[in-house]
C-alpha positions, 0 to 999 in steps of 0.5 A: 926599281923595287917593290910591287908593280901596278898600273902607274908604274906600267904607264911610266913604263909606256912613256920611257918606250914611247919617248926614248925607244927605237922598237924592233919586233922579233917576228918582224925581223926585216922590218925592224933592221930596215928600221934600225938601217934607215935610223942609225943609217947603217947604209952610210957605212963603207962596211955596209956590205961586208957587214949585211951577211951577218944581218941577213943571217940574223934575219933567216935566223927562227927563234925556237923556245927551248922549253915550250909551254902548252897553252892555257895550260896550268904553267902557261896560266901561271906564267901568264900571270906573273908576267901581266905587266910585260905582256901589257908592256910588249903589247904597246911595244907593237902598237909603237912599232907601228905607229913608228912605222908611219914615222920613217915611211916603212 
C-alpha cells in the first residue's frame, strides 16, 4: 500500500488483525507461546521437548532497546507522531490479545 494513511485505512488494518491474526504480546512472552502451543498444537509433536529449550530460552530472553528514548523528549515526541497509527494499530493488538485470551480459555 501507498500513499497518506488515515483513519479508514487504521480501520481496515484493525479488521485483517482481528480477522486473520493469532496475537502474541512481546511483554507477555509466556502467555503468547501458550497461546501459539495451544493453537498450532505445538504439544503434539514428538519433538516437543527437544524443542521447549529453544522456547524457553526465547522467553528468559529481555528485550533491551538499543538506542532508548528519553520520554517526551523532542525526538520521543517526533516519534510518537510518525508513528500514531502503529501505536493505535499495537494498542488493539492488546485489546485483541485479551479478548483471545477468553477464546482459548488462557
Amino acid at each position: 500500500m501507498t500513499g497518506p494513511i488515515d483513519m479508514e485505512t487504521l480501520d481496515i488494518a484493525k479488521e485483517v488483525l482481528r480477522r486473520k491474526f493469532l496475537i502474541g504480546l512481546l511483554d507477555n512472552k509466556r502467555g503468547s507461546f501458550a497461546r501459539f502451543d495451544h493453537y498450532f498444537k505445538w504439544k503434539d509433536s514428538p519433538r516437543y521437548e527437544k524443542e521447549f529449550g529453544c522456547r524457553k530460552q526465547l522467553m528468559d530472553e529481555k528485550y533491551m532497546a538499543k538506542h532508548p528514548l528519553r520520554k517526551n523528549s523532542d525526538t520521543w515526541k517526533l516519534v510518537m507522531e510518525q508513528n500514531r497509527f502503529d501505536i493505535h494499530l499495537y494498542d488493539y493488538a492488546k485489546e485483541l490479545f485479551a479478548s483471545q485470551s477468553f477464546i482459548f480459555g488462557l
